[in-house]
C-alpha positions as a printed NumPy array, in Angstrom:
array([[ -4.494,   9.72 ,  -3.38 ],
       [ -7.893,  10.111,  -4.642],
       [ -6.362,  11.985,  -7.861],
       [ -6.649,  11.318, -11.692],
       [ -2.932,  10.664, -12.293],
       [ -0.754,  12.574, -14.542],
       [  1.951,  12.111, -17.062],
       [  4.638,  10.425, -16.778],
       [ 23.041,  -3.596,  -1.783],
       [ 23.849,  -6.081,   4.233],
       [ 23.889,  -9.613,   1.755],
       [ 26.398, -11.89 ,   2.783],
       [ 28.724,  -9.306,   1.848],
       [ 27.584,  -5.288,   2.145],
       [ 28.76 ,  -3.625,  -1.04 ],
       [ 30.034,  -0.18 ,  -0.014],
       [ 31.402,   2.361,  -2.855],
       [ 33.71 ,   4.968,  -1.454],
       [ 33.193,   8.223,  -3.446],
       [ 34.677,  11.618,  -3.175],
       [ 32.842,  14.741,  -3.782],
       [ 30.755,  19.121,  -2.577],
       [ 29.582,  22.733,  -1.987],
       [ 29.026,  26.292,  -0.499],
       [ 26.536,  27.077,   2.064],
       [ 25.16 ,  28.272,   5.019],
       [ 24.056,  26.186,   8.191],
       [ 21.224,  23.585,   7.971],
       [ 18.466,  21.59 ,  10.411],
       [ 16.542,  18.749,  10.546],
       [ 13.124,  20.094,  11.974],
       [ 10.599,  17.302,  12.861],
       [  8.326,  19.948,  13.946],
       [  5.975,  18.24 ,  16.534],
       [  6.996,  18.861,  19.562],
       [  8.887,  15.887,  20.645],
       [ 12.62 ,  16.239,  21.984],
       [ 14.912,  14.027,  19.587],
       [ 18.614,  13.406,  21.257],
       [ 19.688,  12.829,  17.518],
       [ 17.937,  16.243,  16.538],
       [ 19.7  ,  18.672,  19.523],
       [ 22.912,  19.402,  17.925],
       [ 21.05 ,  20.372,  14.717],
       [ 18.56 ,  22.384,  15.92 ],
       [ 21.397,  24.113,  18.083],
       [ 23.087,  24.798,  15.126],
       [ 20.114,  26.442,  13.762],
       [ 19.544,  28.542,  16.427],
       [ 22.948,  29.593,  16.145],
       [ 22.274,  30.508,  12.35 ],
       [ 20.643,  32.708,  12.319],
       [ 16.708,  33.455,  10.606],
       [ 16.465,  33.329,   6.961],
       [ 19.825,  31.566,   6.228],
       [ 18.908,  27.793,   8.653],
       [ 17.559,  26.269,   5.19 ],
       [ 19.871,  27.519,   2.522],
       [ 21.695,  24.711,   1.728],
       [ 23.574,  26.051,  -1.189],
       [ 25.256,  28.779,   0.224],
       [ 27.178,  26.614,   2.592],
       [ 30.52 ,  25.482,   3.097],
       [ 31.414,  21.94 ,   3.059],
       [ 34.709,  20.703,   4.11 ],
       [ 35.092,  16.773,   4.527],
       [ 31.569,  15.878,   5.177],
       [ 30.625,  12.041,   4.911],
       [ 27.259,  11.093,   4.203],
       [ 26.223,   7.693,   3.468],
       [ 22.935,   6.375,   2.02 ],
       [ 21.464,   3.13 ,   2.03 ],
       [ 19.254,   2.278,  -1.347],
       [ 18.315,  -0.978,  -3.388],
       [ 20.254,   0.47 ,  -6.168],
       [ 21.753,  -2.097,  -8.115],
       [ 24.378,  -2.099, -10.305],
       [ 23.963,  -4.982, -12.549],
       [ 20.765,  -2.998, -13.227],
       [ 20.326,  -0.718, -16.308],
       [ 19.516,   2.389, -13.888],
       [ 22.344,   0.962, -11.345],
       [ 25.203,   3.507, -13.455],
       [ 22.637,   5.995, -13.874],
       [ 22.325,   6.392, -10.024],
       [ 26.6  ,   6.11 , -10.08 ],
       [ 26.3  ,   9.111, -12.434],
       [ 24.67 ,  11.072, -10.147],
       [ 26.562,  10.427,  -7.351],
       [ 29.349,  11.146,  -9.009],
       [ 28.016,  14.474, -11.224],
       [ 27.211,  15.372,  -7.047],
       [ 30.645,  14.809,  -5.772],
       [ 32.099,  17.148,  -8.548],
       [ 30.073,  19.412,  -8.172],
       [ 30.747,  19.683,  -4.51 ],
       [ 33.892,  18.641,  -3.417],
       [ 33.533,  18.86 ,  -0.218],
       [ 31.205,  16.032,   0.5  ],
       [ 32.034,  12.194,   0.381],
       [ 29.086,  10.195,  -0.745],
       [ 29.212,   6.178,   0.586],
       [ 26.599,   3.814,  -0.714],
       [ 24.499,   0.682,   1.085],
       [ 23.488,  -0.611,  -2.13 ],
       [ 20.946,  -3.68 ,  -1.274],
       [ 18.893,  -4.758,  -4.633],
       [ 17.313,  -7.67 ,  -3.369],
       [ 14.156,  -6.284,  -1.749],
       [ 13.851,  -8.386,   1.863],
       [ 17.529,  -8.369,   2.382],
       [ 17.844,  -4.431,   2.261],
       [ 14.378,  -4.331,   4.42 ],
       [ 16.421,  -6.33 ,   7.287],
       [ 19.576,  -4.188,   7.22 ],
       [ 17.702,  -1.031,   6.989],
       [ 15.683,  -2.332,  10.142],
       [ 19.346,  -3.189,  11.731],
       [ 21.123,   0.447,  10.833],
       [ 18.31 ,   2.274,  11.775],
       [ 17.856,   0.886,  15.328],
       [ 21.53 ,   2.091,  16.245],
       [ 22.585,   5.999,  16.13 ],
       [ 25.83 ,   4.996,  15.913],
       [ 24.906,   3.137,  12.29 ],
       [ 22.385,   5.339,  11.251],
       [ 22.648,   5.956,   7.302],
       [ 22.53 ,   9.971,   6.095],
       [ 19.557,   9.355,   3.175],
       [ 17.617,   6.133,   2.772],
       [ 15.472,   4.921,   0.253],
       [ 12.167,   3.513,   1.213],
       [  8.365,   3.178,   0.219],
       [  6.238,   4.952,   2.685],
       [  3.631,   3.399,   5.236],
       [  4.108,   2.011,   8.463],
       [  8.006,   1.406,   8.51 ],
       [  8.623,   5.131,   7.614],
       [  5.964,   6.303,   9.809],
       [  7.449,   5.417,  12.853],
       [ 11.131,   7.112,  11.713],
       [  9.213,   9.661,  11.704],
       [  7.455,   9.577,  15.3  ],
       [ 10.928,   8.861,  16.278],
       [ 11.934,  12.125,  14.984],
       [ 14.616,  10.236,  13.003],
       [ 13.37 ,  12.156,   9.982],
       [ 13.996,  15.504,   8.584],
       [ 10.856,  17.16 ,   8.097],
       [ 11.324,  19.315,   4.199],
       [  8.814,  22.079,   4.748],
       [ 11.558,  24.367,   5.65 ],
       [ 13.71 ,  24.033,   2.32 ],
       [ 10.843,  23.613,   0.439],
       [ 10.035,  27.237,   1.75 ],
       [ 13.686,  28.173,   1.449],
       [ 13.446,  27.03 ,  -2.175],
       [  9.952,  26.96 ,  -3.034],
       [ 11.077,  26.156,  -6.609],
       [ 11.978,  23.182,  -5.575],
       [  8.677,  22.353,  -3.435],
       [  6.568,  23.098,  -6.349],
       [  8.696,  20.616,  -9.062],
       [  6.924,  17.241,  -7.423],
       [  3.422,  15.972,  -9.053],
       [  0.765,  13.768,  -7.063],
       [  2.555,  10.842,  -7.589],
       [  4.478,  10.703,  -4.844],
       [  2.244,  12.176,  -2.255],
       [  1.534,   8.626,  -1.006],
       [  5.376,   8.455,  -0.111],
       [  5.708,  12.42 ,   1.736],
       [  2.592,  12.723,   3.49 ],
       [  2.182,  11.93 ,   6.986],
       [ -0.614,  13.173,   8.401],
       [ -2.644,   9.849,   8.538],
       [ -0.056,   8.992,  11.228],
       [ -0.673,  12.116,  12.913],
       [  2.312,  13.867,  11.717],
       [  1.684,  16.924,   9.287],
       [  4.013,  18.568,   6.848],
       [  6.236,  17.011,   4.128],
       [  8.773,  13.963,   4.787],
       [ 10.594,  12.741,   2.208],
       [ 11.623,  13.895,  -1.801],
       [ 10.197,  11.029,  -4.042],
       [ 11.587,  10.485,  -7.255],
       [ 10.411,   7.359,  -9.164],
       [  7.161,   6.099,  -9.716],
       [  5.212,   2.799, -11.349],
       [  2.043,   0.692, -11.764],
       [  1.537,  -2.58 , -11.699],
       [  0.837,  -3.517, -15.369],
       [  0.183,  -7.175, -17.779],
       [  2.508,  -7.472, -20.387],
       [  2.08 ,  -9.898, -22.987],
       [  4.096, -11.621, -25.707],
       [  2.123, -10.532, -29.107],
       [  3.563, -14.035, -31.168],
       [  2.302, -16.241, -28.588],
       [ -1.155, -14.777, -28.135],
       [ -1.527, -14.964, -31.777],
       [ -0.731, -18.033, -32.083],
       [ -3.649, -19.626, -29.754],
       [ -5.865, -17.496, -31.045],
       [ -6.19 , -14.65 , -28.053],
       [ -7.257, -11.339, -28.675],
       [ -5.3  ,  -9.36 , -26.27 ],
       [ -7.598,  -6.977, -26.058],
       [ -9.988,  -8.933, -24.719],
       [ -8.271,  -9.645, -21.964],
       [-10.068,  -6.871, -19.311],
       [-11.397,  -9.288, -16.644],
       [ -9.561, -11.482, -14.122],
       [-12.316, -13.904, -15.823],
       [-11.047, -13.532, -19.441],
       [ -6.819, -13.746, -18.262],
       [ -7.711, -16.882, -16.613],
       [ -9.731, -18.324, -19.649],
       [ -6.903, -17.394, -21.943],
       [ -4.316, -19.427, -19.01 ],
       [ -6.608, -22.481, -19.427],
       [ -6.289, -22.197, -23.697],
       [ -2.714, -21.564, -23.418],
       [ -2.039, -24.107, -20.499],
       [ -4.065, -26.887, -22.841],
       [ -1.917, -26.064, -25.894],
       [  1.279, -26.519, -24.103],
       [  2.143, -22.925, -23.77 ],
       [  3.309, -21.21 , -20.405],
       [  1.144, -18.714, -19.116],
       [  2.904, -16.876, -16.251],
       [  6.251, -18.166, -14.779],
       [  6.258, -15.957, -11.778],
       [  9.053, -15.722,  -9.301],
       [  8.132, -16.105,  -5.836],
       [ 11.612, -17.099,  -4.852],
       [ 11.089, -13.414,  -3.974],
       [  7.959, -12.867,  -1.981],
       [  7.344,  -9.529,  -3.143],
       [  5.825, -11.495,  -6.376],
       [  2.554, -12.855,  -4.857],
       [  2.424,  -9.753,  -2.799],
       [  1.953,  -7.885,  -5.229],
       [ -0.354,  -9.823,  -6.789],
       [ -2.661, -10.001,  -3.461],
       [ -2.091,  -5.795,  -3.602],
       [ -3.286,  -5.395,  -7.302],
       [ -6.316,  -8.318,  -6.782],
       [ -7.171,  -6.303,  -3.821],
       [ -7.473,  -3.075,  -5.644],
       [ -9.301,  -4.572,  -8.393],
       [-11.638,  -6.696,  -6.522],
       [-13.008,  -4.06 ,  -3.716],
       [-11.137,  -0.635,  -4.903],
       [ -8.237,   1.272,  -3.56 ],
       [ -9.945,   2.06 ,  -0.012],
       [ -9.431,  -1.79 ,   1.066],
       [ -5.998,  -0.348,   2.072],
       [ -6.908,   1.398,   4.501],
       [ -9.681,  -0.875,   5.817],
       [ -7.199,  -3.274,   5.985],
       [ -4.942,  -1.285,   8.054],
       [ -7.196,   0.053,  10.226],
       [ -8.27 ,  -3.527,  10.304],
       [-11.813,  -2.946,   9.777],
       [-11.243,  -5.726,   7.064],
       [ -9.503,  -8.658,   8.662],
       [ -7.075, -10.563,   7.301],
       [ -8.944, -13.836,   7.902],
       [-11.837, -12.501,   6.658],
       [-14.346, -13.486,   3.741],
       [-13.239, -10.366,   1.412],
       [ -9.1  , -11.392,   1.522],
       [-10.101, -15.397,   1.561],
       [-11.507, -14.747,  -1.756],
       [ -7.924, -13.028,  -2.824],
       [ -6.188, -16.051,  -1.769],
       [ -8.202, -17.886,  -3.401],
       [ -7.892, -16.578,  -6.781],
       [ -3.934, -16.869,  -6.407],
       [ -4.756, -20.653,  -4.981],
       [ -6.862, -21.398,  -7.975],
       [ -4.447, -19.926, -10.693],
       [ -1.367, -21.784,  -8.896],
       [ -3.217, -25.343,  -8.374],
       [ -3.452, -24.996, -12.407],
       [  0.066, -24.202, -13.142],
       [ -0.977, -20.765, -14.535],
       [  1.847, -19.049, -12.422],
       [  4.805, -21.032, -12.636],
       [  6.573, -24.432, -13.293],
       [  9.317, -23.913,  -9.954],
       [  7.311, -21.251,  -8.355],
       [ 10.029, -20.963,  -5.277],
       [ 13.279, -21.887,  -7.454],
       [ 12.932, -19.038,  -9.419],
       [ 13.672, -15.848,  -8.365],
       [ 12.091, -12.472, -10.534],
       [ 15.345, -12.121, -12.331],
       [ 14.636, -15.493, -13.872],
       [ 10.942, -14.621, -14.118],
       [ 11.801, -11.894, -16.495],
       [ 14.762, -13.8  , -18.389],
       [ 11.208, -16.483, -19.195],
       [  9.713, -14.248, -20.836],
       [ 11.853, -11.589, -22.321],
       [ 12.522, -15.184, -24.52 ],
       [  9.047, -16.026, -25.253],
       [  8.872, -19.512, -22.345],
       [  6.02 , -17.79 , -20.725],
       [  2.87 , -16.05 , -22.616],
       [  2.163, -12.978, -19.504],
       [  4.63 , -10.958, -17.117],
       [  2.737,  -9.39 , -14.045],
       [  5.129,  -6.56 , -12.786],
       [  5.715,  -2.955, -12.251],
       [  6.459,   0.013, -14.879],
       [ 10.187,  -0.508, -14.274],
       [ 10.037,  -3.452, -16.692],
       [  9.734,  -0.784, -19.498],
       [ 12.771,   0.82 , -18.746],
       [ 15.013,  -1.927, -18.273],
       [ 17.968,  -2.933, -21.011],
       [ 16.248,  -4.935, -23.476],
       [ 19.276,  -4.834, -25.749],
       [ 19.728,  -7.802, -28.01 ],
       [ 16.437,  -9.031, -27.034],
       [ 14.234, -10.34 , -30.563],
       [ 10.971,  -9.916, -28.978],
       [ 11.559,  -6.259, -27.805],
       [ 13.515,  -5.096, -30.818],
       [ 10.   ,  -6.46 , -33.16 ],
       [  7.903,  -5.145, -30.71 ],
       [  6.938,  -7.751, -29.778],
       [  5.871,  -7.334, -26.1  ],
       [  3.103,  -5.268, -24.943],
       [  1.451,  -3.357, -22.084],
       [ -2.257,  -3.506, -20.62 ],
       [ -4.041,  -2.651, -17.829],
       [ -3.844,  -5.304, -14.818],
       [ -7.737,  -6.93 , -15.629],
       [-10.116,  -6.216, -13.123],
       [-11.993,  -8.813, -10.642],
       [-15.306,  -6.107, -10.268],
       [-15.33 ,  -3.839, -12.853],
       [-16.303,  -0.904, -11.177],
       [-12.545,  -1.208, -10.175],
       [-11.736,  -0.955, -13.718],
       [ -9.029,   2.037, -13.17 ],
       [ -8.142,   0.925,  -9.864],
       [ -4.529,   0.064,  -9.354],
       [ -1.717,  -0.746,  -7.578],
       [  1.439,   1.703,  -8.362],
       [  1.991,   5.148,  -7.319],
       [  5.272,   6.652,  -5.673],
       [  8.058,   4.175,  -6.2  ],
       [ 10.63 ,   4.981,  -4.238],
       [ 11.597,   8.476,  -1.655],
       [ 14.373,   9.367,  -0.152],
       [ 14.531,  10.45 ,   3.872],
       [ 17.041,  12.648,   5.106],
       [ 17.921,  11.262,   8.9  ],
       [ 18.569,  13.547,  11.305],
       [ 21.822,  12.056,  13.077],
       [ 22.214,  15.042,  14.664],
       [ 25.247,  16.401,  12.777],
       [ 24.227,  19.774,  10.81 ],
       [ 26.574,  19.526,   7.848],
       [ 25.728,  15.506,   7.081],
       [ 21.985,  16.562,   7.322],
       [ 22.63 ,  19.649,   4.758],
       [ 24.755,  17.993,   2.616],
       [ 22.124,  15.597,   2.327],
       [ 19.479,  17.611,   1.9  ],
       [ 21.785,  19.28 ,  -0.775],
       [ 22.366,  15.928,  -2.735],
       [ 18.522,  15.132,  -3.169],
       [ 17.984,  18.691,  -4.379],
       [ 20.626,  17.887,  -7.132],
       [ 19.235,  14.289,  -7.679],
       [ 15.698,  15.823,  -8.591],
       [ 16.999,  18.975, -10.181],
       [ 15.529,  18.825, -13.848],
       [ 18.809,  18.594, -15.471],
       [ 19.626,  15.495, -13.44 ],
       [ 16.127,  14.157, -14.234],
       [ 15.905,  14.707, -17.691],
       [ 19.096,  12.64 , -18.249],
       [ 17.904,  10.213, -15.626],
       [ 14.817,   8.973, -17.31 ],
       [ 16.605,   9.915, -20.588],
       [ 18.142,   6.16 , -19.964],
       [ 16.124,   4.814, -18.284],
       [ 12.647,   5.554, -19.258],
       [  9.854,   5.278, -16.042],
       [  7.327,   7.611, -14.608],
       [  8.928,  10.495, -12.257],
       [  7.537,  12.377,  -9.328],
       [  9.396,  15.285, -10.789],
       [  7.326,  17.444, -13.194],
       [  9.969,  17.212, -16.003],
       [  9.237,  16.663, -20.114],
       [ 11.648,  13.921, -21.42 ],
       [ 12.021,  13.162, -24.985],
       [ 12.432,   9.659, -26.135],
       [ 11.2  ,   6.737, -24.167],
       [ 10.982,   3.347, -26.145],
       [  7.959,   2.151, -26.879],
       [  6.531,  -0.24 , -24.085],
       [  7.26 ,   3.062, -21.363],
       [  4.976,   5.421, -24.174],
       [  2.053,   2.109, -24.174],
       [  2.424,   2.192, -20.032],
       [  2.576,   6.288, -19.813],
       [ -0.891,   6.055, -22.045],
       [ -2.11 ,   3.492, -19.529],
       [ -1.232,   5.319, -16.317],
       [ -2.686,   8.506, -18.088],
       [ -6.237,   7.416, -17.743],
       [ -5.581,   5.775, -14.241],
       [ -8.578,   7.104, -11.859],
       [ -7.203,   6.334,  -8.236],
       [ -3.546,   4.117,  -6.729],
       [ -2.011,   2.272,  -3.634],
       [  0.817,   0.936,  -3.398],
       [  1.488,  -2.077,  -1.086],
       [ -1.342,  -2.935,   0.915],
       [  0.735,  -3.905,   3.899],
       [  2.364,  -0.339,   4.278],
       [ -0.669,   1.103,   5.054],
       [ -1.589,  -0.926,   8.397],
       [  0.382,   0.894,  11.463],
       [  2.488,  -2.521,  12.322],
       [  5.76 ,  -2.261,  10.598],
       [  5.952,  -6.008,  10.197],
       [  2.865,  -6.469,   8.047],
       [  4.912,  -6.337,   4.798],
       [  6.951,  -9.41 ,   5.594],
       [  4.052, -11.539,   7.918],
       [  1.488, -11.331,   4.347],
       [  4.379, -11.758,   1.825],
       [  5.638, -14.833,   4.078],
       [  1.928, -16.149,   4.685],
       [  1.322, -15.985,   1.163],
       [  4.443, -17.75 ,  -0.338],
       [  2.748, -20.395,   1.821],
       [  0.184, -20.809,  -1.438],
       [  3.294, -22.174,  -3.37 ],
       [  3.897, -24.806,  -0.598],
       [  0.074, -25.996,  -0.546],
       [ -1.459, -23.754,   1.901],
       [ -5.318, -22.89 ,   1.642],
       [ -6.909, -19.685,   2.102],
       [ -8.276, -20.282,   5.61 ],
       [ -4.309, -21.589,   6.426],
       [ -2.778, -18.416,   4.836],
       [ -5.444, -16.14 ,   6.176],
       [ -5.112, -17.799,  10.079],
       [ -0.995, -17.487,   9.403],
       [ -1.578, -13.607,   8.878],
       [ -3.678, -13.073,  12.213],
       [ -1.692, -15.631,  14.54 ],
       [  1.49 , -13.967,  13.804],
       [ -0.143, -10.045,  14.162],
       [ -1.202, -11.791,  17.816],
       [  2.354, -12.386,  18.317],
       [  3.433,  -8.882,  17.939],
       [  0.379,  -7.4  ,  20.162]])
């Protein structure tokens, strides 16, 4: 997405709300669209036939009686946005009474990869919407024709079609894979951003604005580290912490196209270019910069460190902004501050990692009312009354071309920051065409917390890829 960007739970026990809700309409398809015979698609497309022309994709002018549809999400409800999502399910349900919404909610990111990879391997457990980020894992729903293709209602309301901005291309768009038209409605977005505690940089004399280089964060680690001040206290309890770092290094040390050299694998994995990413983790661990119980701590706690000033720097997406900082001293002074993720070459400057956040995928299970109701409930979720209040509460960047008032101040610093953003990727594993990359790096690379060395990390990464070839 080569675009200047614009504006802005199965755990050990599967959480499953139960709600009742519904609407009027006509009859409904999943259409795929390339050729390939889905069994899970044939009673759809049937029904489709049977439609008629012109009234297949009107989703609002259909009747719903006792339709189930279940979706499987990270939505969490301990989570400031958790009741927001409740709302909307709910708001839904009212509205159309006819249609039962059941929620997978999974927050914790590795867990609700694993049971999405388990539900989605059975038609019998398939969920009716899921949540997910794009890339390879997505990609091959869709070869599977296990995905409703959108053109159609896009058409049918083009309205609709034309209410999503760039940011979520990365998340819809198929065609890399072979596969052309539009999968998917996105509906949140980030970037990867450095926030800063303004007291504690003060203190030890750092200009914050100075901070632009990889260079100048890790001098400003070494003054703050030497003064007995915490620089970062990251996480990695949760993998997805140093994978994102490797992501956002990547970006900033070679640009946004080492995504797709790396999944292409023109770039390898064991190769000089990502040995000098690991490195620059290694380096910054070895010196305590990152953390004091780098795999004890999980990013909850990473947060809860420095929302109360133990830790100087919090490396993390845009959603930090819109989180409930109620009752928090630092946030209600103002204390804490966005920047731009420092570069490694500065021709990378406005490089980042961020983009679409999160889609949602319609799955064709084969049943035409579950797939139209479903279609029906993202429509509603990214209608602009639904968004407006959404982001109303909790303030992030949107794929849905919507003007919200409000917005506390750290989202308005990060808006201004993504504003001048010249290209985004998200994770750098989702764009290589083996599903398992996201969880062989993130794995390899909690390895740095445990000792590893680049070569080690960097051989882990390619021996395991042999194991799936």
């Amino acid at each position: 997405m080569k675009k200047k960007l614009v504006g802005l739970l199965l755990t050990a026990a599967m959480l499953v709300t139960a709600l009742a809700g519904c609407g009027n309409g006509d009859s409904s398809s999943s259409d795929n669209g390339d050729g390939a015979d889905s069994g899970a698609g044939d009673t759809a497309a049937e029904s489709d036939a049977d439609a008629g022309a012109g009234a297949d994709y009107d989703v609002e002018n259909r009747e719903y009686k006792d339709v189930n549809i279940t979706i499987h999400t990270r939505w969490d409800v301990g989570d400031v946005s958790g009741p927001l999502y409740q709302a909307i399910v709910e708001g839904f349900m009212e509205k159309y009474p006819g249609i039962t919404v059941e929620q997978i909610n999974i927050p914790t990111e590795s867990e609700w990869l694993n049971s999405e990879s388990v539900l989605m391997s059975d038609p019998s457990s398939m969920p009716n919407v899921l949540v997910e980020y794009g890339g390879s894992r997505t990609a091959e729903y869709v070869k599977s024709n296990l995905i409703v293709k959108m053109d159609p209602y896009y058409e049918q309301y083009p309205e609709w079609g034309e209410s999503f901005n760039s940011l979520g291309e990365s998340l819809t768009d198929y065609s890399s894979y072979g596969m052309e038209g539009s999968y998917g409605v996105p509906f949140t977005a980030y970037q990867v951003m450095l926030f800063y505690n303004e007291d504690i940089l003060s203190e030890n004399d750092i200009d914050p604005q100075s901070l632009e280089s990889w260079d100048d964060l890790m001098a400003a680690c070494e003054k703050l580290k030497a003064n007995g001040v915490q620089p970062f206290d990251m996480g990695e309890k949760d993998d997805y912490r140093f994978g994102h770092l490797h992501s956002a290094l990547n970006y900033k040390t070679f640009g946004c196209d080492m995504a797709e050299k790396l999944g292409s694998r023109e770039v390898a994995y064991d190769g000089d270019e990502q040995k000098e990413i690991y490195q620059m983790i290694i380096d910054a661990s070895d010196k305590g910069y990152l953390g004091t119980n780098l795999l004890g701590n999980d990013d909850g706690q990473e947060r809860a460190l420095f929302n109360t000033g133990k830790a100087a720097f919090l490396f993390m997406g845009t959603w930090f902004c819109a989180e409930d900082h109620t009752g928090l001293e630092l946030f209600e002074n103002e204390k804490i501050h966005a920047l731009r993720m420092p570069y490694v070459n500065e021709e990378f400057k406005l490089h980042d990692m961020g983009g679409g956040n999160e889609a949602y995928y319609v799955v064709d299970t084969g049943d035409a009312d579950e797939v139209a109701a479903s279609v029906l409930f993202l429509k509603y979720m990214t209608s602009e009354d639904v968004v407006k209040e959404f982001v109303k509460g909790y303030p992030t960047p949107v794929c849905v071309n919507v003007e919200s008032e409000g917005g506390n101040y750290l989202s308005q610093e990060a808006s201004a920051i993504i504003a001048e953003t010249a290209d985004v990727r998200g994770d750098i594993e989702n764009y290589d065409s083996a599903t398992h990359m996201i969880n062989t790096v993130r794995q390899a690379l909690q390895g740095i917390a445990m000792g590893d060395d680049a070569e080690k990390v960097g051989k882990t990464v390619v021996d395991t890829i042999a194991q799936y070839e």
